[in-house]
C-alpha positions in Angstrom: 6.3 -7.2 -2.6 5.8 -4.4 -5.4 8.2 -2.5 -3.5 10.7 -4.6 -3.4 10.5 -6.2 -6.7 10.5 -2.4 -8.2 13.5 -1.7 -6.2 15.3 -5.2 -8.4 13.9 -3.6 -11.2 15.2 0.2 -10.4 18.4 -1.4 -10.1 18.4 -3.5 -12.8 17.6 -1.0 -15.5 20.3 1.7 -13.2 23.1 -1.3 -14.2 22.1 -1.3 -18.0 20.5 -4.6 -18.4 18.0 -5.5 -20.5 14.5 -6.7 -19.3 14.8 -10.4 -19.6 17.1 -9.7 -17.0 15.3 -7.8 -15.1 12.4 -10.4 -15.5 14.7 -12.9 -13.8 15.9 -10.9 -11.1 12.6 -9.9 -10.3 11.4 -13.7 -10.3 14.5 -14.8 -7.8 13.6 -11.8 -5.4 10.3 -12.8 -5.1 11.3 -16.3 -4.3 13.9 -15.0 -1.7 10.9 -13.4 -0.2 8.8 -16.1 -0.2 11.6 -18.5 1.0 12.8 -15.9 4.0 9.9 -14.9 5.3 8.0 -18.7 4.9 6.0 -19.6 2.1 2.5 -19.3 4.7 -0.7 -19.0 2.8 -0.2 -14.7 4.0 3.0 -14.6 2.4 2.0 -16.5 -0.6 -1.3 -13.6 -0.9 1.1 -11.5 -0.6 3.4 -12.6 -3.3 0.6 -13.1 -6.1 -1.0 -9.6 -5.0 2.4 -7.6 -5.2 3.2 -9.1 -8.6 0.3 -8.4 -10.2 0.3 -4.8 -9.2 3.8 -4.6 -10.4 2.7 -5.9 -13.5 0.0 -3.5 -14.0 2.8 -0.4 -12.7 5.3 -1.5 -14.3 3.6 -2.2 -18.4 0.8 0.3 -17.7 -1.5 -2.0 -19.5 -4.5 -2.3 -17.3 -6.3 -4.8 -19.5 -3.8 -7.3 -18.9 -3.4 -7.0 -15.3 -7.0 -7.8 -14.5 -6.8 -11.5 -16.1 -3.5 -11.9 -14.3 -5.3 -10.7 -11.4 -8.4 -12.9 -11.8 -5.4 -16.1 -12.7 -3.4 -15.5 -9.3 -6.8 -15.9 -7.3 -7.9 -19.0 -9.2 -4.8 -20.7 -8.1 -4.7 -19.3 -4.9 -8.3 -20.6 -4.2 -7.2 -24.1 -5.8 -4.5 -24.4 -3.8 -6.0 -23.6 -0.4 -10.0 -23.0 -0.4 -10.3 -21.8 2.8 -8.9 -17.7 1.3 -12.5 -17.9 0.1 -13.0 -16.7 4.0 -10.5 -15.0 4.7 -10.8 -11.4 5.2 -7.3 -10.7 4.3 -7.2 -12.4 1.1 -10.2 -10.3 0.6 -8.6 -7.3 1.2 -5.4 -8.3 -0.6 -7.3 -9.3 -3.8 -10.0 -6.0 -3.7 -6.9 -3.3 -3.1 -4.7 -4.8 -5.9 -7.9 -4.3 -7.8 -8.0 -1.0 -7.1 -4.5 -0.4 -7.6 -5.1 -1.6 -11.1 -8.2 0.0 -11.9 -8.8 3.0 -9.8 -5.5 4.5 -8.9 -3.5 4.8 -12.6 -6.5 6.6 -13.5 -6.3 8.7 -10.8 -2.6 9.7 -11.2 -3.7 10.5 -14.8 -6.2 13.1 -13.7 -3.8 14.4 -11.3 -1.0 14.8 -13.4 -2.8 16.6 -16.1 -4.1 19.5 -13.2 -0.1 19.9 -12.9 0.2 17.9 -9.8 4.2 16.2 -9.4 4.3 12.4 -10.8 5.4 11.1 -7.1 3.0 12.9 -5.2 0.0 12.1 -7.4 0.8 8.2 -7.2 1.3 8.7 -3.4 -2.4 10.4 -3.2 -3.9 8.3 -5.8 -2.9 5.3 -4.4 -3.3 5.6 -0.8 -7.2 6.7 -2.1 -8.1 4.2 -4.2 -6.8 1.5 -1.6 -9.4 2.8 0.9 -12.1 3.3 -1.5 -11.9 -0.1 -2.1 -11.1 -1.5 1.1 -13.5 0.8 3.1 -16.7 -1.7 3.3 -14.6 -4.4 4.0 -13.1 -3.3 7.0 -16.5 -2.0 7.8 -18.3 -5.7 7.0 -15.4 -7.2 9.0 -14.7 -4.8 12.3 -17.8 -2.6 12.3 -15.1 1.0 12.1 -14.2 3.4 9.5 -10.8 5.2 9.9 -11.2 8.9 9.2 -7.3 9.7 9.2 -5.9 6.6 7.3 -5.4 8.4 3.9 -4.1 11.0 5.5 -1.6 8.7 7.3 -0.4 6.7 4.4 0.3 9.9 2.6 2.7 10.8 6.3 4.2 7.9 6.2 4.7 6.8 2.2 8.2 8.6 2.1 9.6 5.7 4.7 7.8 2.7 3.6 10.2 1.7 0.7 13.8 2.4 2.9 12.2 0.2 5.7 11.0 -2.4 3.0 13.7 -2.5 0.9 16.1 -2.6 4.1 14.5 -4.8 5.9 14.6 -7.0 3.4 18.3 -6.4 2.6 18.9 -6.9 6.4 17.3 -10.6 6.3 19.3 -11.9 3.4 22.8 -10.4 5.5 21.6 -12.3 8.5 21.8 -15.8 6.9 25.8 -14.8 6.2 26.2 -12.4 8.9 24.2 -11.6 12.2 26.7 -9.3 13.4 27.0 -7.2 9.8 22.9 -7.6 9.9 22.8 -5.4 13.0 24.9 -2.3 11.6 22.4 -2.6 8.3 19.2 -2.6 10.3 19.9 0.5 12.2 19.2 2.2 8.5 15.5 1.4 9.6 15.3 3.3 12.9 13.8 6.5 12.2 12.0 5.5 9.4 10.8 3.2 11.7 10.4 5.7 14.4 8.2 8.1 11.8 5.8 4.9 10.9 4.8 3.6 14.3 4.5 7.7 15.7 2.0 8.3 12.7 -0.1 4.9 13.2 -0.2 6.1 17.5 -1.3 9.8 17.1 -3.4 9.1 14.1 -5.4 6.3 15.6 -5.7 8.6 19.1 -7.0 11.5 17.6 -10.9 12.1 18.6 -12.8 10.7 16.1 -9.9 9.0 14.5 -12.5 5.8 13.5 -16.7 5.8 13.4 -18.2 2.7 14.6 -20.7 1.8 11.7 -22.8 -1.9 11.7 -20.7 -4.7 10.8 -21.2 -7.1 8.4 -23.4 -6.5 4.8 -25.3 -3.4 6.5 -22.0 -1.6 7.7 -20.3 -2.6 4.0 -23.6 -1.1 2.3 -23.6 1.9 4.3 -19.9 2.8 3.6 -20.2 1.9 0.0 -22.7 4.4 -0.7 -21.3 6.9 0.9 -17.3 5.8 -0.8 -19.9 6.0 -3.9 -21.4 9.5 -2.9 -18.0 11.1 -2.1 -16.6 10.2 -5.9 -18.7 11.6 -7.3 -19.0 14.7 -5.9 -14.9 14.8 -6.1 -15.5 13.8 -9.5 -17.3 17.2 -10.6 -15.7 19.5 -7.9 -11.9 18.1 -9.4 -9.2 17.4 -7.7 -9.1 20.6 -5.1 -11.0 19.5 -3.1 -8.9 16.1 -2.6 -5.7 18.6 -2.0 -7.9 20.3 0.6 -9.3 17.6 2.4 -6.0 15.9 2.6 -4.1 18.6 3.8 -6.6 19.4 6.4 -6.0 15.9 7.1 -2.5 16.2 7.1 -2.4 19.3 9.2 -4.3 17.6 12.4 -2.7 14.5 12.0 0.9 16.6 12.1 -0.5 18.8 15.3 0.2 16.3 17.5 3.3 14.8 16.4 5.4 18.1 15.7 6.6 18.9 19.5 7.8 15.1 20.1 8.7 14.9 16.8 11.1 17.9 16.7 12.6 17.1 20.4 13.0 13.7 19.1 15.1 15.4 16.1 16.9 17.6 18.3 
């Protein structure tokens, strides 16, 4: 949903309007979305997740994403009580958190060592989504992915062209099915890279640690999410650059030979 809704607003500012504008456009693409792909109570997550985390990208004011944050799950909760117990709402809810919280800061530090703009949001917010999420997944499956930073970092270059035309491709099909099916093909390789990455990433040895699921498992990979901030925190950001490209490397050893026959 932020992607797309940043893509309305890319375009709208490219064309010269003003942000009232914008603000509307923004408002009717997100209704689109809800409309095309069926206002279910995952969709409608979805939709009060993404704007928030727009909101807080977009204005940069932190303070006032949190209450908007804290608003959107009111209502969600009001409106259907049983997200209290729902592991994805929890996960929606707790990364939008950390987008807002944790990952602005992070691009901040980043930015100041001399890192680029675009790859210290890439890295700062592929981190600070599985800081937060981490226990969760832990509390709910009883695993911890060791690669999955490392794989949203691969694959972040692709994710807005297959969001943006996917989306594109859905609002064609209502007019045209035909004209639809020439659009989509824009998603193939993308598409291709994505699903390749998410395979060899999850089959590498020790891709995922089995830890004890429910509060223990959360606890367990808390502290150590905990223990491994803070020892970033005073060694700086090398050691982030290192790790992930370590990561990077070994999640790219396997890929490369299909990948390049695939190219040729």
């Amino acid at each position: 949903v932020s992607i797309l809704l940043g893509a309305v607003l890319l375009l709208v500012r490219g064309v010269g309007l003003g942000p009232r504008a914008g603000a509307a456009l923004a408002a009717a693409a997100l209704i689109a979305f809800v409309v095309i792909a069926r206002p279910s109570p995952s969709v409608l997550r979805a939709a009060a997740m993404g704007s928030v985390a727009l909101l807080a990208l977009v204005t940069g004011r932190r303070k006032q994403a949190m209450p908007a944050l804290a608003a959107g799950v009111i209502a969600l909760l009001a409106w259907s009580p049983g997200l209290a117990v729902d592991f994805g709402f929890v996960l929606s809810a707790t990364a939008t958190a950390g987008l807002i919280v944790i990952a602005p800061v992070g691009v901040d530090v980043l930015v100041g060592r001399g890192w680029p703009r675009a790859v210290a949001e890439t890295v700062a917010v592929s981190v600070a989504a599985f800081a937060v999420t981490a226990p969760i997944v832990a509390a709910m499956a009883g695993t911890v992915s060791l690669v999955s930073i490392c794989a949203n970092i691969l694959v972040a270059p692709v994710v807005g062209v297959i969001t943006v035309a996917g989306a594109v491709t859905a609002l064609i099909a209502g007019v045209s099915v035909p004209v639809a099916e020439v659009v989509v093909r824009v998603t193939q390789w993308p598409l291709w890279w994505l699903v390749t990455v998410a395979e060899r990433g999850a089959r590498l040895p020790g891709a995922s640690i089995p830890v004890p699921s429910g509060p223990a498992g959360a606890a367990i990979v808390l502290g150590a999410v905990v223990a491994l901030g803070v020892t970033l925190r005073r060694r700086g950001p090398r050691l982030v650059l290192a790790g992930i490209a370590i990561g990077v490397l070994v999640l790219w050893a396997p890929i490369w030979p299909s990948s390049l026959g695939r190219l040729v």
